[in-house]
RODRENMI-30609 format. One record per residue (C-alpha): chain; x, y, z. Coordinates in Angstrom, 2 decimals. Example, Ala and Ser with C-alpha at 12.3 -4.5 7.8 and 13.67 -1.06 7.14 Angstrom:
RODRENMI-30609
koldren unit:A east:12.30 north:-4.50 up:7.80
koldren unit:A east:13.67 north:-1.06 up:7.14
***
This chain:
RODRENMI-30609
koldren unit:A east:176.16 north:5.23 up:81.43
koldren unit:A east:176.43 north:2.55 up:78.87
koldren unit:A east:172.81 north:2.25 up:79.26
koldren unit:A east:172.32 north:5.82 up:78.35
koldren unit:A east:174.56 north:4.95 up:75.24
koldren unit:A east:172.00 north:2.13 up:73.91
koldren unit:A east:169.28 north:3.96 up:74.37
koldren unit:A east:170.31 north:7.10 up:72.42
koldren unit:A east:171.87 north:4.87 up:69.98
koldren unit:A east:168.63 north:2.86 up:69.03
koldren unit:A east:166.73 north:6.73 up:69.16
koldren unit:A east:169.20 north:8.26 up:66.88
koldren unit:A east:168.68 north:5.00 up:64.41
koldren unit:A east:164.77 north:4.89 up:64.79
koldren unit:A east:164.69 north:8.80 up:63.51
koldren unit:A east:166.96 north:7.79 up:60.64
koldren unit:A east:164.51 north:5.36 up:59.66
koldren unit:A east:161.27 north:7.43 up:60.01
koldren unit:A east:162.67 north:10.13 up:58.40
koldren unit:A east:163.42 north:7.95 up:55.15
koldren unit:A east:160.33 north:6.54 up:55.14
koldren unit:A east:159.10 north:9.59 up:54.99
koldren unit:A east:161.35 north:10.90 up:51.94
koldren unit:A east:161.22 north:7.93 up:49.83
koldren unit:A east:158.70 north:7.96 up:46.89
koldren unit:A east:157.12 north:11.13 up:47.83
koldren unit:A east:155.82 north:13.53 up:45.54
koldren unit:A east:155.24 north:17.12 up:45.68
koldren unit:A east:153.36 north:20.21 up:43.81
koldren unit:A east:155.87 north:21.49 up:41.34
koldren unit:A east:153.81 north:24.16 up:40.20
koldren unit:A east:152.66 north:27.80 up:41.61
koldren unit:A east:149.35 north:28.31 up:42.87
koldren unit:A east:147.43 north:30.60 up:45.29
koldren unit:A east:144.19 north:29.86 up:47.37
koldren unit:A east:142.58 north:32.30 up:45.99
koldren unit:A east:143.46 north:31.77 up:42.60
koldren unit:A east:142.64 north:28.04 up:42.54
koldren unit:A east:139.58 north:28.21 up:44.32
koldren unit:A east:138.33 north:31.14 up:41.62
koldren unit:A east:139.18 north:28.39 up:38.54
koldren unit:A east:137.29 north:26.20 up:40.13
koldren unit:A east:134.17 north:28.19 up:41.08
koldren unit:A east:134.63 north:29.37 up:37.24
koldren unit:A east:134.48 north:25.52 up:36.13
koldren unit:A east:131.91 north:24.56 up:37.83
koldren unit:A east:129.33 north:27.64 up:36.80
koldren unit:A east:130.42 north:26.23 up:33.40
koldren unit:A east:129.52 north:22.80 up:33.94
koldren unit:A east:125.88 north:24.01 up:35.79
koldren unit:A east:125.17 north:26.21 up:32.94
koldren unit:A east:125.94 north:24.07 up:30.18
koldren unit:A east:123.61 north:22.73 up:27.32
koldren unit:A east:123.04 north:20.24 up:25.29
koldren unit:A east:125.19 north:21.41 up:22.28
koldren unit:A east:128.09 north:22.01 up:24.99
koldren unit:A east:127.66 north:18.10 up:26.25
koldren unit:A east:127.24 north:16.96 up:21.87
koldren unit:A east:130.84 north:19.10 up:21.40
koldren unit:A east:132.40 north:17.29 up:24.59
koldren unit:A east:130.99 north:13.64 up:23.48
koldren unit:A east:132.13 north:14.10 up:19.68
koldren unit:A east:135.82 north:14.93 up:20.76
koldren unit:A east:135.68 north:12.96 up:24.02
koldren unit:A east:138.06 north:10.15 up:22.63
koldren unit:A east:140.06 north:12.49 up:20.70
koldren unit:A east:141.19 north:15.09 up:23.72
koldren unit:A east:141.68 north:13.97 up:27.27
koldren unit:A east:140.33 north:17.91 up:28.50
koldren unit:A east:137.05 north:17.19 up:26.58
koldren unit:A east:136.89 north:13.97 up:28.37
koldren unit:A east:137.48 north:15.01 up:31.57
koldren unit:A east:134.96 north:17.37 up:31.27
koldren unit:A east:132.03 north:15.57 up:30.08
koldren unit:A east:132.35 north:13.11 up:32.93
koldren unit:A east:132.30 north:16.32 up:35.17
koldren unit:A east:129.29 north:16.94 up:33.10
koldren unit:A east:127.49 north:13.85 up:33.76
koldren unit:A east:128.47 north:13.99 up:36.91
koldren unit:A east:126.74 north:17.79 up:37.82
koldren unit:A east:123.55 north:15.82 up:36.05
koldren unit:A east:123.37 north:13.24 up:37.98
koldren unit:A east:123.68 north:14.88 up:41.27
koldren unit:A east:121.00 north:17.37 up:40.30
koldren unit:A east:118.84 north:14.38 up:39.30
koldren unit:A east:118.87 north:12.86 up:42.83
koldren unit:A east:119.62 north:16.28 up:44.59
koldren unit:A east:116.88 north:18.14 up:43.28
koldren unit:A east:117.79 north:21.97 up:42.25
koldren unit:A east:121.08 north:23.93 up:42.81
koldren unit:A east:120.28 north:26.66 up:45.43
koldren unit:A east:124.15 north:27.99 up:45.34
koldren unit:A east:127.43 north:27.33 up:47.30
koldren unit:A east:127.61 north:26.71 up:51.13
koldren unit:A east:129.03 north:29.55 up:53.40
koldren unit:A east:131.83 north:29.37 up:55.35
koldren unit:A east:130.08 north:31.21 up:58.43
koldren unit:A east:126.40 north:29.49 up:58.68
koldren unit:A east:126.60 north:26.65 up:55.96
koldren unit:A east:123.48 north:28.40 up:54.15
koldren unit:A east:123.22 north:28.65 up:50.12
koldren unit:A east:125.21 north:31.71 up:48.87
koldren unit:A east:124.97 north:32.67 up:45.04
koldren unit:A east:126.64 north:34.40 up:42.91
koldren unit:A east:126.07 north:36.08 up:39.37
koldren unit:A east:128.89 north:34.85 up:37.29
koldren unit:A east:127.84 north:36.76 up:33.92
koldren unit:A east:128.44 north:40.02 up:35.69
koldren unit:A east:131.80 north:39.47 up:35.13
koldren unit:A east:131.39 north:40.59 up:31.45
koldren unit:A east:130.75 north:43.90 up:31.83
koldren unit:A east:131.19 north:46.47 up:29.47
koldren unit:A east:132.61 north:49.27 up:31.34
koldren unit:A east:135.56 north:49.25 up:33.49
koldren unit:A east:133.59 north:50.34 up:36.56
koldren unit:A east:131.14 north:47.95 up:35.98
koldren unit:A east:133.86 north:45.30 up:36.11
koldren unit:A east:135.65 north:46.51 up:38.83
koldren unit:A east:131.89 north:46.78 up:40.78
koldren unit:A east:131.67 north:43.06 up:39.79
koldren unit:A east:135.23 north:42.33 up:40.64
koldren unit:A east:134.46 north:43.66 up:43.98
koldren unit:A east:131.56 north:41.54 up:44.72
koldren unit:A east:132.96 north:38.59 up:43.34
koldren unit:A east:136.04 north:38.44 up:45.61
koldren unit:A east:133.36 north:38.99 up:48.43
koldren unit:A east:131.73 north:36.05 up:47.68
koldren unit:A east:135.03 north:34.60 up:47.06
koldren unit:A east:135.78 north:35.16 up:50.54
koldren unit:A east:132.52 north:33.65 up:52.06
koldren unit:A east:132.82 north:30.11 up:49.93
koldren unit:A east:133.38 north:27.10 up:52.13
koldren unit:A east:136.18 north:25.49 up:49.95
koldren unit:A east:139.17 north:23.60 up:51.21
koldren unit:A east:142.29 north:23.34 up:49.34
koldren unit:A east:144.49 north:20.52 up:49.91
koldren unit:A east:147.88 north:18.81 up:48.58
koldren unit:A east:147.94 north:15.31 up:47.51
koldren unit:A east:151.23 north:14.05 up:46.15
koldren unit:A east:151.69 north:15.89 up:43.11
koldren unit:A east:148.06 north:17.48 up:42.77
koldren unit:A east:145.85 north:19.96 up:44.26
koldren unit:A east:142.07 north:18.74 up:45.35
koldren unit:A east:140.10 north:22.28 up:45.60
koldren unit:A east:136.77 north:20.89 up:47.77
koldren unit:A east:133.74 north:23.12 up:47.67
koldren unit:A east:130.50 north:22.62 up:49.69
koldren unit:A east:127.16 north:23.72 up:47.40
koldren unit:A east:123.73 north:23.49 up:48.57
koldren unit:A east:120.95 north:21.90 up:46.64
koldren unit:A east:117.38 north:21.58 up:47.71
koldren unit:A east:117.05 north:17.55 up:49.08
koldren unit:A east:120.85 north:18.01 up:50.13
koldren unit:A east:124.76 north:19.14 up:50.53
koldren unit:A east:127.00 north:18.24 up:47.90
koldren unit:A east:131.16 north:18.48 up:47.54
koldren unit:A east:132.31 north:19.59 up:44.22
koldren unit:A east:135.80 north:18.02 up:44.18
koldren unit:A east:138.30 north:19.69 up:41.44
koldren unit:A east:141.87 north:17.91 up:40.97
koldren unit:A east:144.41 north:19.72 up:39.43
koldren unit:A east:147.95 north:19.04 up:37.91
koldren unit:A east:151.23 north:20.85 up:36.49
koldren unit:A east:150.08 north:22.01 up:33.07
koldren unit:A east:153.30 north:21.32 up:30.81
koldren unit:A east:152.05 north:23.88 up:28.44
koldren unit:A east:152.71 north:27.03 up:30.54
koldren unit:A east:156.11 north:26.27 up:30.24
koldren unit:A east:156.50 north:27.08 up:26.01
koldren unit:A east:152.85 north:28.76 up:25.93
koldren unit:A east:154.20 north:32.43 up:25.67
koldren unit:A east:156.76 north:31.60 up:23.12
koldren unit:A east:154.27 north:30.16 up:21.21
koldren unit:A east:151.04 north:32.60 up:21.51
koldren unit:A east:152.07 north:35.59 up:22.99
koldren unit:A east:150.32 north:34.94 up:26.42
koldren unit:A east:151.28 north:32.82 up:29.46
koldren unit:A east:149.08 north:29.82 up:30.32
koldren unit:A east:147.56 north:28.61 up:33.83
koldren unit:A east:150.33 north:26.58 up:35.63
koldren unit:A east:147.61 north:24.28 up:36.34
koldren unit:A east:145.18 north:22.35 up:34.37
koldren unit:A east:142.03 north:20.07 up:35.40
koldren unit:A east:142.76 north:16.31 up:36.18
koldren unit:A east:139.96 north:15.07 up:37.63
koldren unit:A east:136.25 north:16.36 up:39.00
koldren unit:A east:134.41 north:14.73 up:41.40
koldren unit:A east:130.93 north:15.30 up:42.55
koldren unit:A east:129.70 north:13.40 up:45.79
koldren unit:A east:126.32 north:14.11 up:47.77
koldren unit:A east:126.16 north:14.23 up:51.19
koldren unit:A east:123.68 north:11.75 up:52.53
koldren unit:A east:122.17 north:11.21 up:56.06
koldren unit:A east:122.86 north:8.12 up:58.70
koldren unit:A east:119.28 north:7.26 up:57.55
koldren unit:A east:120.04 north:7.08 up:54.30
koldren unit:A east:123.26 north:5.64 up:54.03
koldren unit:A east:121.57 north:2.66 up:55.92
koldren unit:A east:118.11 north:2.50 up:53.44
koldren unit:A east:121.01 north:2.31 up:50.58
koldren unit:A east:123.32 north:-0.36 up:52.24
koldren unit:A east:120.01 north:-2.22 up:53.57
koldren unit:A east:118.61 north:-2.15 up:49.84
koldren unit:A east:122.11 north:-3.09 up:48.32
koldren unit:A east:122.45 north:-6.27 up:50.68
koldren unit:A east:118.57 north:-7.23 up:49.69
koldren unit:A east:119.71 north:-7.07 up:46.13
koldren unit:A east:122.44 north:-9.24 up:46.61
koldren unit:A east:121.00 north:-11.79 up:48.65
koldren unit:A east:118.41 north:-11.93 up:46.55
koldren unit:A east:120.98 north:-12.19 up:43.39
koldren unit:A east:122.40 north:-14.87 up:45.28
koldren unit:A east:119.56 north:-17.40 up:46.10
koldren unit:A east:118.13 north:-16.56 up:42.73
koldren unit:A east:121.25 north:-17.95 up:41.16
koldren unit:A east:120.97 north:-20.95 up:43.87
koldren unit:A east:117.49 north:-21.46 up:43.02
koldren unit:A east:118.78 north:-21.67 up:38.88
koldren unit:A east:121.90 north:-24.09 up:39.90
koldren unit:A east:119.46 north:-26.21 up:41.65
koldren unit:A east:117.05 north:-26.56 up:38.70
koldren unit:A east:120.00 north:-27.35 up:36.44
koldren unit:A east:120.87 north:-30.12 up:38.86
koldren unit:A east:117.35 north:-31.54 up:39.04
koldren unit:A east:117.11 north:-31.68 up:35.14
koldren unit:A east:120.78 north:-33.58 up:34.77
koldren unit:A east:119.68 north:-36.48 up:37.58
koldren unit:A east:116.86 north:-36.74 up:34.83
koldren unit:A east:119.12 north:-36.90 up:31.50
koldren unit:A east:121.61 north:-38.98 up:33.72
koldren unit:A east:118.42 north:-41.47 up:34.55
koldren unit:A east:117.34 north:-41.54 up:30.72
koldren unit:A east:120.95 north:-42.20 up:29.29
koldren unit:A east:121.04 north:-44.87 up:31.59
koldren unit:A east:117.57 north:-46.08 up:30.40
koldren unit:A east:118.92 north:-46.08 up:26.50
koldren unit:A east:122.19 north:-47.87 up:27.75
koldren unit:A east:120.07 north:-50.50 up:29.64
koldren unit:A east:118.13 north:-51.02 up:26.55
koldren unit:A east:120.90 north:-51.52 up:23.74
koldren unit:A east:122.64 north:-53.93 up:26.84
koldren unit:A east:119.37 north:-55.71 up:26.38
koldren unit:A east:119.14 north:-55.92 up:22.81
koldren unit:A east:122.32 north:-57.38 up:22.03
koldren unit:A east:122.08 north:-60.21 up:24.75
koldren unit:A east:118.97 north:-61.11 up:23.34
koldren unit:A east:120.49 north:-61.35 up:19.49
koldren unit:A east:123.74 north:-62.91 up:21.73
koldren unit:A east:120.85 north:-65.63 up:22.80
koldren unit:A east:119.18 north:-65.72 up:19.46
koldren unit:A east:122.59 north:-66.86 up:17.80
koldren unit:A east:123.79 north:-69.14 up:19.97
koldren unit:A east:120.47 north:-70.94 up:19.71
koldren unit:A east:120.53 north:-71.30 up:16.16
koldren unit:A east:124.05 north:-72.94 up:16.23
koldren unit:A east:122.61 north:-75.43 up:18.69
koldren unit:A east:119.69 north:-76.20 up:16.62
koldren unit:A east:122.01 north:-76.87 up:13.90
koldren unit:A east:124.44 north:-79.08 up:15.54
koldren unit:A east:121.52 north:-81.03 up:16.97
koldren unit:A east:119.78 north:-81.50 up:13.07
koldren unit:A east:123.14 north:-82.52 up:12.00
koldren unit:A east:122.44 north:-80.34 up:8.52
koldren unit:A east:124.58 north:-77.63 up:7.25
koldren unit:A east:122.57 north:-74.10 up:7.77
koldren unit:A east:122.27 north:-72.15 up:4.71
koldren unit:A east:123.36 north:-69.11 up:6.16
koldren unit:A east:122.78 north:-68.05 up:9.76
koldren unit:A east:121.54 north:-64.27 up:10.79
koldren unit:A east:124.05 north:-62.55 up:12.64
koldren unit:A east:123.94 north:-58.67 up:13.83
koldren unit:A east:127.44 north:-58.58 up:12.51
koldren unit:A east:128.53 north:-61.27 up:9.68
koldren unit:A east:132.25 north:-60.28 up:10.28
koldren unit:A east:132.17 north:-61.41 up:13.65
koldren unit:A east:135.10 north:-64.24 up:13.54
koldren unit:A east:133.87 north:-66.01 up:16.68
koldren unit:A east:130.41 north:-66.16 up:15.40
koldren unit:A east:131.89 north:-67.60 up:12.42
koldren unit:A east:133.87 north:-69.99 up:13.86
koldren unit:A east:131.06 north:-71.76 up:15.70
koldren unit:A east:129.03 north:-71.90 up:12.74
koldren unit:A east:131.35 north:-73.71 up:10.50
koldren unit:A east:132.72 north:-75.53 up:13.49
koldren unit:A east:129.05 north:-76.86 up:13.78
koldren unit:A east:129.06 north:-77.40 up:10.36
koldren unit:A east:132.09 north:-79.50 up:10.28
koldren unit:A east:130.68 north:-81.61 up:13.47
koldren unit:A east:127.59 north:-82.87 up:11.40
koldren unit:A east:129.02 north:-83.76 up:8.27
koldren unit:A east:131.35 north:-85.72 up:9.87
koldren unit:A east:129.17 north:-87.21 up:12.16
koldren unit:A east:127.04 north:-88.00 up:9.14
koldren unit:A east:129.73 north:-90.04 up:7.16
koldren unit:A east:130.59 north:-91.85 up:10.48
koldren unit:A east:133.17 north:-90.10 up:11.62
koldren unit:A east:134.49 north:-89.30 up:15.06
koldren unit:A east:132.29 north:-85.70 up:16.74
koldren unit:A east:135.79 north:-84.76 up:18.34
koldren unit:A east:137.18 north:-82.72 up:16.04
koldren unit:A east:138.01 north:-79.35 up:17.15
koldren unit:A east:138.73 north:-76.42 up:14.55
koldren unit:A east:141.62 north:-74.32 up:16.24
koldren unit:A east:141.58 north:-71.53 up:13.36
koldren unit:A east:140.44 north:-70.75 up:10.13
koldren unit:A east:142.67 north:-68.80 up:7.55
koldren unit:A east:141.96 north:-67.52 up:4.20
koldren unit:A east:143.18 north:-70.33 up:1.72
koldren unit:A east:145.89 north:-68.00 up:-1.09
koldren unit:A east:144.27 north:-68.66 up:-4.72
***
């Protein structure tokens, strides 16, 4: 029995848990929306975005940066180029039933007559009907996914909606209530084969390995060249080390020659005449021979020389 107890107890806590987890941070759709409905805005958006022209994509680029809708939808608008660039041409949306190319003539829809529109209306929601599109809930959006058929290949039109604050004041403001719903995002992705999803990945890594070892192949050249500025600095170092042992050499030959001739030098070249030690052995040598000339003692040492104050 107490068993029984536990086990209930630790079931009864485990749902608590699971059940906050799923609560917390969770968002939802706030805003109304039928299949039908969405699906239709979306079909409408992207006949827009196949049938646009150049001075559509000019408006959309000039106020791009100025209105987040224009910018949305020129990126849709690239993105409907590109695809037919690598798709080839649009043959029409993919059916529900068989997956082939279903079309639709969108400009029927202005008609001038009311049983022309109603005709229209009638065929539209057919077609409506027969439109592979998936509607889904993602936190607090709506992703509308709708298969279309081009001639190398599928392709998914993806269409992202949000809450559209403006329906809330719209009527009081124009006379006319606005979609609860506005575009977010729109996505366009083709639908490639196992083949070709491997030629692309197989490509991609030959680019980047190739990337790769040509940067390698740079790095290495850069390291070459140094060893060969490290080998010449070391040349010009050797050489000035050189240079001043030989003047080193030269000097200390000269005070010998001196000291030996018992004469005082005129003036003995030096690479640097301020040199004190240089300077001290000269007049040190100096000293030495005079008084060695009058008969003095050669032991006298000069310990330092300072400037006498006139």
């Amino acid at each position: 029995m107490k068993m029984k107890k536990t086990i209930l107890l630790f079931s009864m806590i485990a749902v608590f848990f699971s059940l906050t987890a799923c609560s917390s941070g969770q968002k939802e759709v706030t805003f109304d929306y039928t299949q039908s409905d969405i699906v239709s805005s979306a079909l409408t958006q992207a006949y827009q975005l196949q049938s646009a022209n150049s001075a559509l994509q000019a408006y959309l680029e000039d106020y791009a940066e100025e209105s987040e809708e224009a910018e949305i939808l020129l990126t849709g608008l690239n993105n409907f180029i590109t695809v037919q660039e690598e798709c080839g041409d649009f043959l029409g949306y993919c059916s529900r039933e068989d997956g082939s190319a279903i079309q639709f003539d969108f400009s029927t829809l202005n008609a001038e007559t009311e049983d022309e529109y109603v005709e229209a209306m009638t065929a539209y929601n057919e077609f409506l009907s027969r439109v592979d599109a998936v509607v889904e809930e993602e936190e607090d959006t709506v992703v509308v996914t709708i298969g279309a058929v081009y001639s190398d290949r599928k392709v998914d039109y993806g269409f992202v909606y949000e809450e559209n604050p403006a329906a809330a004041y719209s009527y009081e403001l124009t006379g006319q209530n606005a979609s609860p719903y506005k575009i977010k995002e729109i996505n366009v992705t083709p639908e490639y084969t196992f083949s070709e999803k491997m030629k692309k990945a197989g490509s991609n890594t030959l680019v980047g390995m190739g990337t790769v070892f040509v940067v390698l192949i740079f790095i290495s050249l850069i390291i070459a060249q140094l060893e060969k500025v490290a080998k010449a600095i070391t040349g010009v170092a050797n050489a000035i080390s050189r240079k001043k042992e030989n003047q080193e050499e030269g000097e200390t030959a000269a005070v010998a020659a001196v000291s030996n001739s018992g004469a005082v030098p005129a003036a003995v070249p030096t690479a640097n005449p301020m040199d004190d030690k240089q300077l001290v052995a000269v007049i040190t040598a100096a000293v030495m021979a005079a008084n060695a000339a009058d008969g003095g003692s050669d032991k006298l040492v000069v310990r330092s020389i300072r400037k006498a104050k006139r």
